[in-house]
N, CA, C and O atoms as a DFTB+ gen file, in Angstrom:
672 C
 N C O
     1  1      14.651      -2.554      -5.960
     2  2      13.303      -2.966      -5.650
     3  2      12.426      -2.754      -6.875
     4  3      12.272      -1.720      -7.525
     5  1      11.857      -4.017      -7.059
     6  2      10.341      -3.910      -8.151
     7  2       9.422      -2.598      -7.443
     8  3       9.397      -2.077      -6.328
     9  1       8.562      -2.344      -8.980
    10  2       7.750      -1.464      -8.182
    11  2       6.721      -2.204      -7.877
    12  3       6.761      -3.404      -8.151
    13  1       5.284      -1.486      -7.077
    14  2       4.312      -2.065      -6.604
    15  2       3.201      -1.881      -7.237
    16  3       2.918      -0.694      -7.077
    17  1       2.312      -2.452      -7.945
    18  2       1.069      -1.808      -8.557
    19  2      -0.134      -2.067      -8.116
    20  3      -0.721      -3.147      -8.179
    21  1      -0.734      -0.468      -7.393
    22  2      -1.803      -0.594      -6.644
    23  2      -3.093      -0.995      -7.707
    24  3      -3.553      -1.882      -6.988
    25  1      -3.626      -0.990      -8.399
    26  2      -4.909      -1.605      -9.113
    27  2      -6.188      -1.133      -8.713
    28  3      -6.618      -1.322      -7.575
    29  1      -6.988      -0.358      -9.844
    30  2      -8.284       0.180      -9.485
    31  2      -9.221      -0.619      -9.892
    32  3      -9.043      -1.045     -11.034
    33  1     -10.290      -1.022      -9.282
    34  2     -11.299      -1.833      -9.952
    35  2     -12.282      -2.178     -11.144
    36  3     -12.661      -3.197     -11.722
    37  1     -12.601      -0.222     -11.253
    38  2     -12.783       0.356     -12.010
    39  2     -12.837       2.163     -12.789
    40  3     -12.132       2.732     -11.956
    41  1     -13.042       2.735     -13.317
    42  2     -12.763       3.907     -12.897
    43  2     -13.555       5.252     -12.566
    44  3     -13.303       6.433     -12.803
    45  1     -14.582       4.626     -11.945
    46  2     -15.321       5.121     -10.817
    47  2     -13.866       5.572      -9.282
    48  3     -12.875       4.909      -8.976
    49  1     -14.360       6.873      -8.695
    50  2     -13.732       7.346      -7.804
    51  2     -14.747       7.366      -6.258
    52  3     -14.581       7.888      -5.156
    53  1     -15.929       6.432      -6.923
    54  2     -16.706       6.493      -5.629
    55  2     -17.073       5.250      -4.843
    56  3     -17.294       5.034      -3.652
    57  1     -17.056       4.411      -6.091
    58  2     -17.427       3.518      -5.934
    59  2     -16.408       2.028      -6.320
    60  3     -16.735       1.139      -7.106
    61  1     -14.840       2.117      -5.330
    62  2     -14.303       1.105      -6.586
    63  2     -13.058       0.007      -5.487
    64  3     -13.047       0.224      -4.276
    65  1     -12.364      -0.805      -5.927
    66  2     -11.185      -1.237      -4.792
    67  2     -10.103      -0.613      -5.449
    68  3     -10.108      -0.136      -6.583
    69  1      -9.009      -0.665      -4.495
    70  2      -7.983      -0.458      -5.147
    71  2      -6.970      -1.643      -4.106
    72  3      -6.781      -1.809      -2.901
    73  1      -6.592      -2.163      -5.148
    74  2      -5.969      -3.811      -4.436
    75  2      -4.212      -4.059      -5.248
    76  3      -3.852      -3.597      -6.330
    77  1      -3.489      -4.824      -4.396
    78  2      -2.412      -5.566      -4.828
    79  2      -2.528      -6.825      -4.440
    80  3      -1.786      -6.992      -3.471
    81  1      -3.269      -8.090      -4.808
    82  2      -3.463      -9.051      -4.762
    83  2      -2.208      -9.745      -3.510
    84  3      -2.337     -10.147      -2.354
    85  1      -0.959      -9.615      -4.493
    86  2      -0.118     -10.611      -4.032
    87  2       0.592     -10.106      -2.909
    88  3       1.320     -10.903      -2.317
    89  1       0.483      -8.373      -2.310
    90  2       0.834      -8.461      -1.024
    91  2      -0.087      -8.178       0.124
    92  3       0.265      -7.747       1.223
    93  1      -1.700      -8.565      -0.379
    94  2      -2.508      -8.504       0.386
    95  2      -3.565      -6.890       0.960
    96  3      -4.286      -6.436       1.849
    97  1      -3.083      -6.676      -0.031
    98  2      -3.480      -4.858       0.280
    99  2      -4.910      -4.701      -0.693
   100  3      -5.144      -4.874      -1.889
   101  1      -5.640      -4.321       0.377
   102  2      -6.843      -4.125      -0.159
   103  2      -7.629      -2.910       0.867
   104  3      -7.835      -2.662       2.055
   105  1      -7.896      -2.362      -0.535
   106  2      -8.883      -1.135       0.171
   107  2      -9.935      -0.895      -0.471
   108  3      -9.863      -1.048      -1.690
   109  1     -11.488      -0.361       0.231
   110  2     -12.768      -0.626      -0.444
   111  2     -13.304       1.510      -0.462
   112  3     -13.392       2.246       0.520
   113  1     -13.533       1.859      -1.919
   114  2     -14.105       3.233      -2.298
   115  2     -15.548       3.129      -2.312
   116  3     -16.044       2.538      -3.271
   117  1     -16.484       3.703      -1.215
   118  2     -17.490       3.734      -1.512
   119  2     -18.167       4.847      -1.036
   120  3     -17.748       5.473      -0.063
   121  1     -19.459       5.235      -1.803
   122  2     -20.231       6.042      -1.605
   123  2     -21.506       5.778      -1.334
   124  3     -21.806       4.680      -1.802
   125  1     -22.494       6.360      -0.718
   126  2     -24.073       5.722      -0.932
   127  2     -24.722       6.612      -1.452
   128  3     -25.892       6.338      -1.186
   129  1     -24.699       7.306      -1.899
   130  2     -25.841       8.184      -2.058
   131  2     -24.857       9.367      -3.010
   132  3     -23.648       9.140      -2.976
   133  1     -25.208      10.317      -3.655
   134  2     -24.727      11.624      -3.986
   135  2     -24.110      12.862      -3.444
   136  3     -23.247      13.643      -3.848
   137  1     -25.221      12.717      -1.871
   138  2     -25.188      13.805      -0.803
   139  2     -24.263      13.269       0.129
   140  3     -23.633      13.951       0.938
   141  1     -24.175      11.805      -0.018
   142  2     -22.908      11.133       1.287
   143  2     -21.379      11.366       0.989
   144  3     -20.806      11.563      -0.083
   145  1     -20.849      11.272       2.415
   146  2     -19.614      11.239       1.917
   147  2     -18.749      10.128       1.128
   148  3     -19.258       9.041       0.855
   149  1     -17.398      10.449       0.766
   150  2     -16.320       8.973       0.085
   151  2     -16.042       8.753       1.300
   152  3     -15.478       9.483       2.114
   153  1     -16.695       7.119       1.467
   154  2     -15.279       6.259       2.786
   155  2     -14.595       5.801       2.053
   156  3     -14.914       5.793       0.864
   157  1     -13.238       5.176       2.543
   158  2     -12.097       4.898       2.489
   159  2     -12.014       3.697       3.474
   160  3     -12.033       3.949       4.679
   161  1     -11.903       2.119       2.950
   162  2     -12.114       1.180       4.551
   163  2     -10.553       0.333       3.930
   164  3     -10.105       0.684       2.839
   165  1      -9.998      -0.529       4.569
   166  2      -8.794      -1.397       4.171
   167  2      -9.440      -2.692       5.163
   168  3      -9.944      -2.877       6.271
   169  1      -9.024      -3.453       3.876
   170  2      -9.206      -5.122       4.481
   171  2      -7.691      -5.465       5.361
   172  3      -6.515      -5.372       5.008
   173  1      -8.416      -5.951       6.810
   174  2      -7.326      -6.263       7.746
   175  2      -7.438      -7.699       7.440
   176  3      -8.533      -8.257       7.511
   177  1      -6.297      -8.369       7.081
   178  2      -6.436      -9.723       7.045
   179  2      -6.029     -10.821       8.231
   180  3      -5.836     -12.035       8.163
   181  1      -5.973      -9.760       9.494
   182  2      -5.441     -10.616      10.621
   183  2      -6.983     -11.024      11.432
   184  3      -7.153     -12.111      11.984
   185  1      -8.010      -9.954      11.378
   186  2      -9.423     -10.448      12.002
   187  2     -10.521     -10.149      10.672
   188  3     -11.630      -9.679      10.926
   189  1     -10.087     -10.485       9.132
   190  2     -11.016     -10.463       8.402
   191  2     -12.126      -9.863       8.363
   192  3     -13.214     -10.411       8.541
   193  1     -11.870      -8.191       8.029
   194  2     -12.753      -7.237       8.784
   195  2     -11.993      -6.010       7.799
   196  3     -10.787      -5.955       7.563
   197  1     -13.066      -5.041       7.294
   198  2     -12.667      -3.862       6.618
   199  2     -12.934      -2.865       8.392
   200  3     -13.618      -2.816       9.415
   201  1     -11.749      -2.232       7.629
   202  2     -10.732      -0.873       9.057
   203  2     -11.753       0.139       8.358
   204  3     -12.007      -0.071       7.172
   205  1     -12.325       1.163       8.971
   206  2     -12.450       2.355       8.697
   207  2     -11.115       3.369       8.524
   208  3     -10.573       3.639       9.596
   209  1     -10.539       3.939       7.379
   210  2      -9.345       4.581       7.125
   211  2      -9.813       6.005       7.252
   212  3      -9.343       6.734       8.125
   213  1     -10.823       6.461       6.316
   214  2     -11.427       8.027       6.236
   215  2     -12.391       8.220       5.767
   216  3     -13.153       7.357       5.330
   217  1     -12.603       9.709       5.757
   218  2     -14.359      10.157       4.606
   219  2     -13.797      11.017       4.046
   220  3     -12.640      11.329       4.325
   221  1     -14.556      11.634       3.056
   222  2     -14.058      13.303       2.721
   223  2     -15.480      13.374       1.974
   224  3     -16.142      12.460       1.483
   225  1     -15.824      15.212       2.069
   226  2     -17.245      15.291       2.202
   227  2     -16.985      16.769       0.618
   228  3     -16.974      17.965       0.907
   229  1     -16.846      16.361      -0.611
   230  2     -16.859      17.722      -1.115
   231  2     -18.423      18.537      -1.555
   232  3     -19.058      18.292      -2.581
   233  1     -18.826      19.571      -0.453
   234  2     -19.951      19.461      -0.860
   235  2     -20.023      21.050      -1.742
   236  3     -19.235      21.947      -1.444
   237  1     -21.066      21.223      -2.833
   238  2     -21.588      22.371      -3.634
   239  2     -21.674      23.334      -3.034
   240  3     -22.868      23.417      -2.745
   241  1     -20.903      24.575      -2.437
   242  2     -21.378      25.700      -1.839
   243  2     -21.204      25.755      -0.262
   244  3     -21.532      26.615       0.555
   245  1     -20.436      24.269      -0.100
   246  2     -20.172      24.268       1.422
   247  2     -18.508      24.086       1.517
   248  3     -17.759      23.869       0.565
   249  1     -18.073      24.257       3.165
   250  2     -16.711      23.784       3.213
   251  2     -16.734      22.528       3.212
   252  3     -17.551      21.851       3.835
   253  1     -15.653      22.019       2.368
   254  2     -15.114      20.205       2.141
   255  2     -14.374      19.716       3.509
   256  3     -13.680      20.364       4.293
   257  1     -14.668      18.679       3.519
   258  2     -14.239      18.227       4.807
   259  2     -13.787      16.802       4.710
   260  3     -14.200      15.924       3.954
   261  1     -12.651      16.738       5.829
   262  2     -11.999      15.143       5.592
   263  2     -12.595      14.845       7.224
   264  3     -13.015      15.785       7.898
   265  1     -12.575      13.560       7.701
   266  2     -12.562      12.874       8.707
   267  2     -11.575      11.687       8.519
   268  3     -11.841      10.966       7.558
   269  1     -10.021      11.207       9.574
   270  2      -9.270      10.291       9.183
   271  2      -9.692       9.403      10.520
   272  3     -10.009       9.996      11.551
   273  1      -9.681       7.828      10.451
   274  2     -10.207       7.390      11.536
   275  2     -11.395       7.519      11.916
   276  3     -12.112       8.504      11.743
   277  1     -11.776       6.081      12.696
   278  2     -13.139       5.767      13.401
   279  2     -13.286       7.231      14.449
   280  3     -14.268       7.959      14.300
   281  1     -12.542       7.460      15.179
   282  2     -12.816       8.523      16.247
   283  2     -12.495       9.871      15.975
   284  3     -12.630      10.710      16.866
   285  1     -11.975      10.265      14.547
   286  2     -11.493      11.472      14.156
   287  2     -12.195      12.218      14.410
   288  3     -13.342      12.031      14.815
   289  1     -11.539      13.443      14.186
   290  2     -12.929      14.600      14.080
   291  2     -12.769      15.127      12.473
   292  3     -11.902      15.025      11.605
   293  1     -14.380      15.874      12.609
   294  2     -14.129      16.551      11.078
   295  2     -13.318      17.554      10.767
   296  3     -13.264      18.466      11.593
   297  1     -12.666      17.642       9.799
   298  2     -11.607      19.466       9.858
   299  2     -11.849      19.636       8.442
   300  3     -12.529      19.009       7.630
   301  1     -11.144      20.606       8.374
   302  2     -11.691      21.316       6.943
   303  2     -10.531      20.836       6.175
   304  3      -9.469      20.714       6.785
   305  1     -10.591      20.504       4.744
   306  2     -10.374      19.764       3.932
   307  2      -8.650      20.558       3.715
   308  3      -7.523      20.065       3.756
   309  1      -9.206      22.151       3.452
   310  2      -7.505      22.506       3.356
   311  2      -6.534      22.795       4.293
   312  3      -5.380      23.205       4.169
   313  1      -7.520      22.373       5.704
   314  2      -6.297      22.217       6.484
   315  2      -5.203      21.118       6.639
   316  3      -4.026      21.125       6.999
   317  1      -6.315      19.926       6.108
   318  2      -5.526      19.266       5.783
   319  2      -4.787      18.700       4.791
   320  3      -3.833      18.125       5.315
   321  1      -4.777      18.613       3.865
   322  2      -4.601      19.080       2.203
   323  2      -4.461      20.187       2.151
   324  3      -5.457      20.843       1.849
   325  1      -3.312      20.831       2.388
   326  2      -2.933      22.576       1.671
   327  2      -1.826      23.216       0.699
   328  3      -0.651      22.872       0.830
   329  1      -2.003      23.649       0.245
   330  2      -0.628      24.256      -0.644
   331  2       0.738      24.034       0.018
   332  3       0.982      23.897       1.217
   333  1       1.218      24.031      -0.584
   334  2       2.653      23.838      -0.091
   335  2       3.742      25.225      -0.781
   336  3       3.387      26.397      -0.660
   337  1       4.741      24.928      -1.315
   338  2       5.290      25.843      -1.171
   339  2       5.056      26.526      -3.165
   340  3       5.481      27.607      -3.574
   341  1       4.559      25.850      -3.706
   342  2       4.335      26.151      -5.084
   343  2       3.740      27.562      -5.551
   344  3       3.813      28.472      -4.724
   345  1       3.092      27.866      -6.935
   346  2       2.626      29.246      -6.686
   347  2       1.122      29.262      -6.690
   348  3       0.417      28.259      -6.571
   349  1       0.699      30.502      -6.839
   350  2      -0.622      30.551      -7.083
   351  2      -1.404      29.995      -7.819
   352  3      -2.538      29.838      -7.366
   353  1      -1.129      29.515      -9.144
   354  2      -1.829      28.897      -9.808
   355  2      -1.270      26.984      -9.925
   356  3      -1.523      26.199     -10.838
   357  1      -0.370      26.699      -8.481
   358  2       0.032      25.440      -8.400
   359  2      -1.340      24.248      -7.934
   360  3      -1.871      24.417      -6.837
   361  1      -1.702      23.381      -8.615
   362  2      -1.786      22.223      -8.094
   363  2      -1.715      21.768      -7.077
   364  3      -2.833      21.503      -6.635
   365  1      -0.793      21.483      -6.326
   366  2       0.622      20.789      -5.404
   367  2      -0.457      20.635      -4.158
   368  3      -1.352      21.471      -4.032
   369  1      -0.375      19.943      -3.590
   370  2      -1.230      19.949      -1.867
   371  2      -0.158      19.374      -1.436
   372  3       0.608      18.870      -2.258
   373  1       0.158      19.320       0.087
   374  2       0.600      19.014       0.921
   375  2      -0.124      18.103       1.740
   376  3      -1.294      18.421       1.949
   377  1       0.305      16.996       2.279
   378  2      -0.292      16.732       3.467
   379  2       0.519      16.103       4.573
   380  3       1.721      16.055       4.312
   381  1       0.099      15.519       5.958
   382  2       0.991      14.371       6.730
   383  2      -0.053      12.909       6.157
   384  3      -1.203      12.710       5.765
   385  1       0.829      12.366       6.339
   386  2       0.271      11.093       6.036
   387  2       0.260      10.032       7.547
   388  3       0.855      10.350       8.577
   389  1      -0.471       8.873       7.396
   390  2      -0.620       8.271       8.778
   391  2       0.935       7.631       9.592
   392  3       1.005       7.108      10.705
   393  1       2.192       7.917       8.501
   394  2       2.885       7.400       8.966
   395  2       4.085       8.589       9.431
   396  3       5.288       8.400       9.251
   397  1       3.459       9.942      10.112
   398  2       3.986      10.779      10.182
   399  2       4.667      11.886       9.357
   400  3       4.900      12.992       9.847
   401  1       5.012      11.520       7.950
   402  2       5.868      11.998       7.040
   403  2       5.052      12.757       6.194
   404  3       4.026      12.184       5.827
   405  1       5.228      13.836       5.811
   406  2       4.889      14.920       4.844
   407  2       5.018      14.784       3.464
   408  3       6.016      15.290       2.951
   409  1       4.081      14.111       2.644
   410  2       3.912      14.254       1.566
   411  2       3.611      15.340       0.219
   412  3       3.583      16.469       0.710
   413  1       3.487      15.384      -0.574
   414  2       3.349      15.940      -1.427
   415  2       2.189      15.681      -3.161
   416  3       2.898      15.293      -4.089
   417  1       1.139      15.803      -3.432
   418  2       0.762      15.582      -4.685
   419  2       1.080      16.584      -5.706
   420  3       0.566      17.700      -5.638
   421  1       2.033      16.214      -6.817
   422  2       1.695      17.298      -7.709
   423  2       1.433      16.982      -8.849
   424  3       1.614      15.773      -8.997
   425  1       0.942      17.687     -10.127
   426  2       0.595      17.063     -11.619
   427  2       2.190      17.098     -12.489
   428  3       3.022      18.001     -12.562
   429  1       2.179      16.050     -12.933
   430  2       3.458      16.058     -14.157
   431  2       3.268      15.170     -15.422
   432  3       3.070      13.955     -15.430
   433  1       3.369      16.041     -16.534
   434  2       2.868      15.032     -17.652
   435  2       1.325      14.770     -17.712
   436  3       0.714      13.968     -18.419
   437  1       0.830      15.709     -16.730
   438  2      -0.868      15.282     -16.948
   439  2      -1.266      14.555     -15.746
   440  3      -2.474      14.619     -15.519
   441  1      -0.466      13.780     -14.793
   442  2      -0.946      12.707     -14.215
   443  2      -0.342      13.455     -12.723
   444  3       0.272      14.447     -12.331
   445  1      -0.990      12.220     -12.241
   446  2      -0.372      12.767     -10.270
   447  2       0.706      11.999      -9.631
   448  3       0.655      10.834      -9.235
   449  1       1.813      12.929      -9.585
   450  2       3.122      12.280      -8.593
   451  2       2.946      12.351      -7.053
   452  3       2.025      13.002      -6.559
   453  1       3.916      11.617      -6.247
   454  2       3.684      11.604      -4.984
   455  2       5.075      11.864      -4.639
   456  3       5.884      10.947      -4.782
   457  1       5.475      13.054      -4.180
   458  2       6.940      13.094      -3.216
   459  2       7.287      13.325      -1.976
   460  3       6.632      13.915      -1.117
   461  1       7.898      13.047      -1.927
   462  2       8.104      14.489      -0.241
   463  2       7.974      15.369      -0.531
   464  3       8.160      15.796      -1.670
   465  1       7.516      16.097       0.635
   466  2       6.988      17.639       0.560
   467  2       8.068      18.626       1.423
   468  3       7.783      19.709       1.933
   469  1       9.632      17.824       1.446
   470  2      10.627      18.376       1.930
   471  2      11.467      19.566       0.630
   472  3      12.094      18.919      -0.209
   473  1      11.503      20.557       0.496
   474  2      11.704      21.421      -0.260
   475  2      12.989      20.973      -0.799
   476  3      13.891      20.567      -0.065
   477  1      13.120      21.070      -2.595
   478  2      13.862      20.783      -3.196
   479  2      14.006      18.872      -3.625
   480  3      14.678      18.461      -4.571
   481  1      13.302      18.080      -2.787
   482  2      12.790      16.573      -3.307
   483  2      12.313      16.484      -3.913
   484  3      11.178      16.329      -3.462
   485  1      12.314      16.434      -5.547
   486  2      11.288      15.583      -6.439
   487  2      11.429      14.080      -6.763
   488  3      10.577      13.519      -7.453
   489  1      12.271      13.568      -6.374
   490  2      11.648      12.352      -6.646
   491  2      10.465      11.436      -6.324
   492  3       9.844      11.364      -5.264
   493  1      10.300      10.816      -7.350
   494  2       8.612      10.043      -7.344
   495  2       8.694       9.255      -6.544
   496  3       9.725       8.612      -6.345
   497  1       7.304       9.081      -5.701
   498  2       7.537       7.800      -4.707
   499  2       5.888       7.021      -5.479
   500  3       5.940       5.821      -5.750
   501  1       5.137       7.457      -5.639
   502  2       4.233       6.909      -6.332
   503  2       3.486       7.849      -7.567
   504  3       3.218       9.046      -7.461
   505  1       3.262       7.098      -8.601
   506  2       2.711       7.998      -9.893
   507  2       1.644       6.729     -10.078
   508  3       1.449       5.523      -9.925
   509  1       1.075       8.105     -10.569
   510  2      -0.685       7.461     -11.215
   511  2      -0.837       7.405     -12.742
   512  3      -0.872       8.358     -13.521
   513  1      -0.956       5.532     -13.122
   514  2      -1.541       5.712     -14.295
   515  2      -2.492       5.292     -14.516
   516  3      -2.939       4.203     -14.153
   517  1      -3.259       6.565     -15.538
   518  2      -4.528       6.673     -16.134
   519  2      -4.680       5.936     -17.013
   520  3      -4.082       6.291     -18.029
   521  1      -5.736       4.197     -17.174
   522  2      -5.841       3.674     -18.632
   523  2      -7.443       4.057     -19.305
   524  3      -8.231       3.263     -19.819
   525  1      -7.608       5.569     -19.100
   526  2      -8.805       5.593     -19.637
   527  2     -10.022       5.207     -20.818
   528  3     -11.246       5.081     -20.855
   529  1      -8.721       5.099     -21.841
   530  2      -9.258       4.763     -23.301
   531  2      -8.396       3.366     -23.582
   532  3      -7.756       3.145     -24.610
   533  1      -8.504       2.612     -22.617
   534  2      -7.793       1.087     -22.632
   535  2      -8.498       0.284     -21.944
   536  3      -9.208       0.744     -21.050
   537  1      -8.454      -1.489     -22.276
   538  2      -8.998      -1.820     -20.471
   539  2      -8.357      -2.262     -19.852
   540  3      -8.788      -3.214     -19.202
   541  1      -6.753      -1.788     -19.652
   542  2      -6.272      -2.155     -18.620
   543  2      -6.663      -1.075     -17.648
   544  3      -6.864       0.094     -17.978
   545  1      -6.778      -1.658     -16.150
   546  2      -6.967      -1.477     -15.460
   547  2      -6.279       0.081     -15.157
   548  3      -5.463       0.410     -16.018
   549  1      -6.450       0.852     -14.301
   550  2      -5.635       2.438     -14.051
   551  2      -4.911       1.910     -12.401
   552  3      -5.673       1.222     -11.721
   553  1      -3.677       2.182     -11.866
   554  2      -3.108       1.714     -11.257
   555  2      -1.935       3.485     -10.051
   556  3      -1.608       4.660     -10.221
   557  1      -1.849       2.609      -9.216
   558  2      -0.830       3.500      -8.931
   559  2       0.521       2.736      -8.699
   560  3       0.591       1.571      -8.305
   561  1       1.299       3.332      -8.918
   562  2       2.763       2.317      -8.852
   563  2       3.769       3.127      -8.099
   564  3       4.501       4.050      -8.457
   565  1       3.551       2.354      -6.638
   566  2       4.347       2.580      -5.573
   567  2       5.844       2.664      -6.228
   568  3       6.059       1.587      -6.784
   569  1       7.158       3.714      -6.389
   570  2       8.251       3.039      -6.532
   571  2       8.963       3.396      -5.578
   572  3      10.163       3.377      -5.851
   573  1       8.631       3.816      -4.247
   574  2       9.427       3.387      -3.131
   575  2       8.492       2.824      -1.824
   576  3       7.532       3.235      -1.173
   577  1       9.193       1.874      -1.842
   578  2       7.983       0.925      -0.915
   579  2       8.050       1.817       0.919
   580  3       7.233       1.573       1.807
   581  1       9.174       2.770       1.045
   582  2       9.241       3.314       2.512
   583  2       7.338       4.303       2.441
   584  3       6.959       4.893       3.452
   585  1       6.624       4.288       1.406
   586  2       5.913       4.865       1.397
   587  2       3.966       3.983       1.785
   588  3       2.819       4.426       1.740
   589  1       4.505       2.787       2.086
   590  2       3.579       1.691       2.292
   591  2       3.123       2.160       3.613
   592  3       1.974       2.530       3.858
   593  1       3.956       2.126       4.320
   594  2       3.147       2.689       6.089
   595  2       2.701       3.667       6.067
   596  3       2.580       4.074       7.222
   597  1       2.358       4.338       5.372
   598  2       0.975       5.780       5.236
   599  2       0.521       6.039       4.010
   600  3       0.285       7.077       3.392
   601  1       0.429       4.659       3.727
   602  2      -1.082       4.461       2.215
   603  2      -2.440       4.704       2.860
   604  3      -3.347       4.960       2.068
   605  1      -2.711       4.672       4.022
   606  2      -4.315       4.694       4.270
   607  2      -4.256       6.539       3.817
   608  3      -4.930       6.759       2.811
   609  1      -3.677       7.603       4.316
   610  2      -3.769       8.865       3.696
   611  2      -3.527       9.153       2.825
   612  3      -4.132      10.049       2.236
   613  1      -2.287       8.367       2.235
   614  2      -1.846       8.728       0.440
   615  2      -2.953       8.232      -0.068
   616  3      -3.721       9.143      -0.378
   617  1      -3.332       7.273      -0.270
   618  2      -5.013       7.039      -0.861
   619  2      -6.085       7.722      -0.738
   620  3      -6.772       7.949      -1.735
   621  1      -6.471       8.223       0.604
   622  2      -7.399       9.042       0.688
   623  2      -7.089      10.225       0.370
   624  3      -8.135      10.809       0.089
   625  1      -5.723      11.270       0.202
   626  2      -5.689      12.289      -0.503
   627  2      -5.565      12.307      -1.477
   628  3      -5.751      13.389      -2.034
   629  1      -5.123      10.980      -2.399
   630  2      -5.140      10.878      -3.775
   631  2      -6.510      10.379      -4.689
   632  3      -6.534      10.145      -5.898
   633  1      -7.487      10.306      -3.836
   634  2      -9.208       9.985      -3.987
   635  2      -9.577      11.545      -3.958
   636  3     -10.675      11.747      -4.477
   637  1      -9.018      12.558      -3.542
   638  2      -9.336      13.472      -3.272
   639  2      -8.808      14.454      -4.360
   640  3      -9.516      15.414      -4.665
   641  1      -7.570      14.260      -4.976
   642  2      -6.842      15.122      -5.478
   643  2      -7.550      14.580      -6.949
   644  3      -8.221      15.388      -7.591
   645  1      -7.462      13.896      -7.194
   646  2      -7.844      12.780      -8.637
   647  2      -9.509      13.264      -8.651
   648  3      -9.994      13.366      -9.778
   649  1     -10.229      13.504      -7.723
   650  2     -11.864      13.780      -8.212
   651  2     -12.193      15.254      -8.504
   652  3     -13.156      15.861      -8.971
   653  1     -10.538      15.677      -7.857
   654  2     -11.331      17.495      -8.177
   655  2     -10.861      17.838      -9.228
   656  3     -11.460      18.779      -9.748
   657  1      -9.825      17.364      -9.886
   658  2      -8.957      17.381     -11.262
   659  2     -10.136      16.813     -12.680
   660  3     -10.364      17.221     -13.819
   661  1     -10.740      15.478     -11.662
   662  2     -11.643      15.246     -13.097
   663  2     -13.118      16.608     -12.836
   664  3     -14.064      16.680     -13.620
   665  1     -13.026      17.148     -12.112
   666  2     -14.415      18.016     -11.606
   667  2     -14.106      19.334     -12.230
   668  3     -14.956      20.128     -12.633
   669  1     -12.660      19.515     -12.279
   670  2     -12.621      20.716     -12.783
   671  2     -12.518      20.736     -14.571
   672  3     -12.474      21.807     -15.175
């Protein structure tokens, strides 16, 4: 299998798409304000209509918070995003993703991998590249497509993992 290249619009993390034209995948990053949260929406192309996917709220001096879904509730950010089995000074979050399966973000080479978060799996299922000082576009490149049915959370934890890395 080819890989897949997700495509950022620009490299704004608040305000941006991240699209694959040719298999129809489109998702919209936006913010309104400073004090608002990041939504997360995906273009449904069966009733031509952006889905509400998530929010996440990182605020100055408060607990961060995700909301997944129109009817979710709010929870606290590292419950859902949490360490995994790495050490103290690891990176690594954990999460489930919408398609049941337990993921993994960690840094390698500078940049963010995506694996299972089944102990002893490293292989990459999606890596992020950064074209900061280029203008090609910055992309993520799916290379196992079993990881397509829970992009609405791999995106929204990787909007998440990618803004606190440039914050810190």
């Amino acid at each position: 299998m080819s890989s897949i290249r997700l495509y950022f619009s620009n490299g704004s993390l608040c305000n941006t798409t991240i699209s694959c034209d040719s298999l129809g995948i489109h998702y919209t990053v936006s913010k309104k304000s400073f004090t608002s949260p990041t939504v997360l929406t995906r273009w449904d192309s069966e009733t031509n209509t952006n889905v509400f996917v998530g929010e996440f709220d990182r605020r100055p001096f408060k607990t961060h918070r995700i909301r997944i879904g129109e009817d979710g509730e709010w929870q606290v950010l590292t419950e859902f995003l949490h360490k995994g089995h790495g050490g103290a000074l690891s990176k690594a979050r954990s999460f489930e993703a919408n398609n049941g399966i337990q993921y993994r973000w960690k840094m390698r080479n500078l940049t963010f991998v995506l694996t299972s978060a089944a102990e002893g799996d490293q292989e990459a299922l999606i890596v992020y590249h950064q074209n900061a000082f280029s203008k090609e576009p910055s992309y993520l490149e799916v290379l196992n497509s079993s990881v397509i049915s829970g992009l609405n959370n791999i995106l929204l934890t990787f909007l998440i993992m990618e803004k606190k890395r440039r914050e810190d």
